[in-house]
C-alpha positions in Angstrom: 0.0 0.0 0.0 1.4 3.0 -1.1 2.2 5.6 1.6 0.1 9.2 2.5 2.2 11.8 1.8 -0.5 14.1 3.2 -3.6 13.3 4.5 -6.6 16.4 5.4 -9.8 15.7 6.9 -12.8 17.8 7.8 -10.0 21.3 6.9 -12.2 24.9 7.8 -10.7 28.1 7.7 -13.5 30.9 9.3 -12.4 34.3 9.8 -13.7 36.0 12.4 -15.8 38.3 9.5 -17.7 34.9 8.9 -15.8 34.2 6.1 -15.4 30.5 5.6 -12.5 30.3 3.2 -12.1 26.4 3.5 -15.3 24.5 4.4 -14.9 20.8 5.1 -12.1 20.0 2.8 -10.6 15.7 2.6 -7.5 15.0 0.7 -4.9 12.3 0.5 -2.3 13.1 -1.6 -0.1 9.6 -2.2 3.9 9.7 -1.6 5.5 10.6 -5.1 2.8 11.9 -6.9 2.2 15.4 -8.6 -1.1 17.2 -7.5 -2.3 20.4 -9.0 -4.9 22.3 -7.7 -7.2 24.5 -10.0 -9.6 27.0 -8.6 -11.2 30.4 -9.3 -9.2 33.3 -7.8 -10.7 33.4 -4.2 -11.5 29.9 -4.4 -9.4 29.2 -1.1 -6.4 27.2 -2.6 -3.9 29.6 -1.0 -5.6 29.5 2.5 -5.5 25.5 2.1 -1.6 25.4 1.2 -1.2 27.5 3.8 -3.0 25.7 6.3 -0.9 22.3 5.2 2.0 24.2 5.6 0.9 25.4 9.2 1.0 28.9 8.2 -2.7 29.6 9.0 -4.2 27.4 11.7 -7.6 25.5 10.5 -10.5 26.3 12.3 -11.5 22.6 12.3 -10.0 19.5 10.6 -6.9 17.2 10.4 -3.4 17.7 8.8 -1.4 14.9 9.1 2.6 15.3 6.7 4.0 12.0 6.7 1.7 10.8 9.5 2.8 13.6 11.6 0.1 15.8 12.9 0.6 19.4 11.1 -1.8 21.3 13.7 -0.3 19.5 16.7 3.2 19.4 16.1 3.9 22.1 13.2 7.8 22.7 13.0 7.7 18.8 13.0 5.5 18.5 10.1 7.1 21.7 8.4 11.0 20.5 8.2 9.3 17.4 5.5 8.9 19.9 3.2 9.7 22.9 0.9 7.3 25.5 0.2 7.3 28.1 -2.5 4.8 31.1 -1.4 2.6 32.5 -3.6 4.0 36.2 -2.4 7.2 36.2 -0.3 9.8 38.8 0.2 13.6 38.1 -0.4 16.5 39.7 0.7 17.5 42.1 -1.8 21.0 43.1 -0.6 22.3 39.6 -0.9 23.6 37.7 -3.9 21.5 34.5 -5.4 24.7 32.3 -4.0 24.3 34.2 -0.3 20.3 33.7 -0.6 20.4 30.3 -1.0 23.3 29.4 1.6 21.4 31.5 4.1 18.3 29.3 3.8 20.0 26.3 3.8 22.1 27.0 6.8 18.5 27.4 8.4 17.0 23.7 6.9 20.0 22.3 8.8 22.6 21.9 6.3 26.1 22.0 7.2 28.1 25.3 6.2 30.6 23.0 4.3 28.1 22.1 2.1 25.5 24.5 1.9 27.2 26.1 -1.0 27.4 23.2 -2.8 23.6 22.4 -2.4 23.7 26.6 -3.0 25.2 26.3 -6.5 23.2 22.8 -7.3 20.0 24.1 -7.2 20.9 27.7 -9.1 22.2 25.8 -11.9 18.8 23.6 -11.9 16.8 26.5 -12.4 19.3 28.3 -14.6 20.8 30.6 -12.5 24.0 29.8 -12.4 25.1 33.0 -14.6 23.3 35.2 -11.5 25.1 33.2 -9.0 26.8 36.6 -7.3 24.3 38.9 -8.8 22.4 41.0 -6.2 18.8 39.6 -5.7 17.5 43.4 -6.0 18.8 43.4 -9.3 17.3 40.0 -10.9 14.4 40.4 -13.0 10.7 39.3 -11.1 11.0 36.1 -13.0 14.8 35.3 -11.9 13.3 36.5 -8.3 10.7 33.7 -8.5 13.2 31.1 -9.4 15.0 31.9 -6.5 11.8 31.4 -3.9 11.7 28.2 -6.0 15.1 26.9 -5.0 14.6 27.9 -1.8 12.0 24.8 -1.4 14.5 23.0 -3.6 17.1 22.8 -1.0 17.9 19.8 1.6 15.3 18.0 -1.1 12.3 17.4 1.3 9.9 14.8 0.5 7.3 16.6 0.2 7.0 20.3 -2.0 3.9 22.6 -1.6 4.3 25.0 -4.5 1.9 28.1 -4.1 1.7 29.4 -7.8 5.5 28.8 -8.9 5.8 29.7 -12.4 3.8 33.0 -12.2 5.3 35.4 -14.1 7.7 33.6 -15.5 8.5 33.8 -19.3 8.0 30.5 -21.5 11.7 29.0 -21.0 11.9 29.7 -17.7 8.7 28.3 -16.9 9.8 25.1 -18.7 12.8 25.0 -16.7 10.8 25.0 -13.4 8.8 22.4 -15.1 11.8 20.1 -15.6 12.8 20.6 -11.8 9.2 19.4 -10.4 9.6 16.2 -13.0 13.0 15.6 -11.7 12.3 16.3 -8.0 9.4 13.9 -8.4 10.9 11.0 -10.8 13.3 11.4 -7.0 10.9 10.1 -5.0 9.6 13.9 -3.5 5.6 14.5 -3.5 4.9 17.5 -5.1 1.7 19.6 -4.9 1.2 22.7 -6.5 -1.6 25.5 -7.2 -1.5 27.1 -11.0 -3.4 29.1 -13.4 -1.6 27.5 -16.4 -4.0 24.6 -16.9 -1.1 23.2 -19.9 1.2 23.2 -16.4 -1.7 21.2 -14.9 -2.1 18.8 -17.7 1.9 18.5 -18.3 3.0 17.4 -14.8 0.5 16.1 -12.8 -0.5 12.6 -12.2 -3.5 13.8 -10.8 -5.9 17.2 -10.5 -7.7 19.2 -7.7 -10.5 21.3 -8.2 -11.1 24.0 -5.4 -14.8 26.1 -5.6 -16.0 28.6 -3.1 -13.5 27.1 -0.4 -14.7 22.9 -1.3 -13.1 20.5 -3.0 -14.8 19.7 -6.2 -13.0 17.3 -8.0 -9.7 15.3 -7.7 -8.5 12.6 -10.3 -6.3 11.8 -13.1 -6.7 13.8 -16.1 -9.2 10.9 -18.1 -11.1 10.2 -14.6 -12.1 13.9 -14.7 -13.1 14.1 -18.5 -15.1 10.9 -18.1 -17.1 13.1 -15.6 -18.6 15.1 -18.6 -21.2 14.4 -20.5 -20.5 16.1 -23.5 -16.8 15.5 -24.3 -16.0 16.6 -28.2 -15.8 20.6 -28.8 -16.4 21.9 -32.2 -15.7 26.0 -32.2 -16.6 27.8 -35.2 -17.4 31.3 -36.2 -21.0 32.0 -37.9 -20.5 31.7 -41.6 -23.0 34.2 -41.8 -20.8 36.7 -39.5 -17.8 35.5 -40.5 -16.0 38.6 -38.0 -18.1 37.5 -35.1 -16.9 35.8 -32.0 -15.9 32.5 -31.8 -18.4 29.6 -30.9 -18.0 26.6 -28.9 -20.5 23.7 -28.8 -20.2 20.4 -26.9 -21.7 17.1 -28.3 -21.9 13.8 -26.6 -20.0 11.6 -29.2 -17.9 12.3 -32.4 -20.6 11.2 -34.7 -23.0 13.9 -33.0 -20.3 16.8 -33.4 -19.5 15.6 -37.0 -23.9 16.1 -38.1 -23.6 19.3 -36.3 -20.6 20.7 -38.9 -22.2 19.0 -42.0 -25.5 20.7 -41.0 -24.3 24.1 -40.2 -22.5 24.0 -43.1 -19.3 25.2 -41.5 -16.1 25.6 -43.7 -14.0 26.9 -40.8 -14.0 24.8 -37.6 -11.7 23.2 -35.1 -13.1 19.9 -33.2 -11.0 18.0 -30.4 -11.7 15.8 -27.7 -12.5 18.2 -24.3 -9.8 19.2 -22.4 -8.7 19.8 -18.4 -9.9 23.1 -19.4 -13.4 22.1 -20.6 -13.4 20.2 -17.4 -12.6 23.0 -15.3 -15.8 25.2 -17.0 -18.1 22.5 -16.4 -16.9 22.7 -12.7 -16.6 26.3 -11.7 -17.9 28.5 -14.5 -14.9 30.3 -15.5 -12.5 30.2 -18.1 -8.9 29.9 -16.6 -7.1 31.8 -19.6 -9.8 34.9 -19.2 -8.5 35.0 -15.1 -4.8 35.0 -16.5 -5.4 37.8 -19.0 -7.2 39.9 -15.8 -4.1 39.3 -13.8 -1.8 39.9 -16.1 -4.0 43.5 -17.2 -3.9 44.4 -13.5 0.1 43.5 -12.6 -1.2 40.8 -10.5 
């Protein structure tokens, strides 16, 4: 039987406005696997990553890291893994290679080798050409890939991952992708919130859906398509408005999407099997790539 790398039962978060950010949450995450967790913004995925990594206290409910209690005995529970905070500061008058020894001079790491595990982990997420550059003057996404190596160091079993490739530019993004693979393909669980659902789709072996503060969904990828009824897309524009918006319909089979094109009479049309993202509409209601747009509009 394969071992819990975390285990949540019954997980509230109330405020003391009434505000129930978490309401009644259960969740075994398996040792080794990748979990990403989808949600609406406001949905409550950051207040659950922060309760597992006993940042916020639950209101009610179980956290259990490796069998240890997370509420009970926190620092415990906390030196298993590496976290990556959705918004963290960082030092900005140190250099990447003073960052990173700092941090793992606090995870316990002897000084004799903390700048080897230092320069290990920069050259993982390419930043071994900003190794004595200033952290002040890194760019936002080099700044991220720091926070991310600080997770990365002492390699703890488990990593908790709030958001870790926002703002970062295509290659970069990949590179962080190729760390989680080979931090996983270790042995390390990983579990991780994004708003990329390709990031979902690409690394996970299985997917969290978070709505108004309750988990909706969590499976693999083809457990949570089978859970639509509908699961071929045909989009199309109008031929008569050929300048209009884009449609998308849904059909049951490919035989029912293929009558719809002959009997529209459509010349210009894309059909595919749904997607995580089709999924994730049927679910919450939203469209994940509108929300990224928004944040990006607004410097989010």
């Amino acid at each position: 039987m394969t071992a819990q790398a975390l285990s949540v039962r019954g997980l509230c978060k109330r405020y003391r406005d009434g505000t129930e950010a978490n309401r009644g949450i259960d969740m075994d995450v398996r040792a080794g696997e990748v979990v990403s967790i989808l949600g609406p913004n406001g949905a409550g995925k950051t207040t659950f990553l922060r309760q597992v990594t006993t940042e916020l206290r639950p209101t009610a409910g179980s956290v259990r890291v490796f069998d240890v209690d997370a509420v009970a005995s926190p620092a415990r529970a906390k030196s298993l893994m590496g976290i990556t905070p959705q918004e963290a500061g960082v030092f900005d008058r140190l250099n990447v290679r003073e960052h990173l020894e700092l941090f793992a001079r606090l995870k316990g790491i002897a000084k004799r080798d903390a700048r080897a595990a230092a320069l290990e982990v920069a050259e993982e997420l390419g930043l071994g050409a900003e190794f004595t550059k200033r952290v002040g003057d890194l760019s936002g996404g080099q700044r991220r890939r720091v926070l991310v190596g600080l997770a990365l160091l002492g390699r703890p079993p488990l990593l908790v991952l709030d958001e870790p490739t926002t703002g970062l530019d295509p290659a970069s993004r990949r590179a962080v992708w190729g760390v989680i693979r080979r931090a996983s393909a270790s042995g390390s669980t990983v579990i991780l919130s994004t708003h990329y659902i390709e990031e979902a789709e690409r690394l996970s072996d299985r997917v969290a859906v978070i709505l108004a503060g309750q988990l909706v969904a969590l499976g693999t990828l083809e457990e949570l398509l089978g859970r639509l009824e509908k699961s071929y897309r045909v989009s199309y524009r109008d031929p008569l408005d050929p300048e209009g918006e884009t449609r998308t319909r849904y059909f049951a089979s490919f035989a029912e999407a293929r009558r719809h094109v002959e009997g529209e009479r459509l010349s210009e049309y894309s059909m595919a099997r749904a997607s995580l993202e089709d999924v994730y509409f049927a679910l919450t209601g939203h469209h994940i790539e509108a929300e990224e747009l928004e944040e990006e509009a607004c410097g989010v």
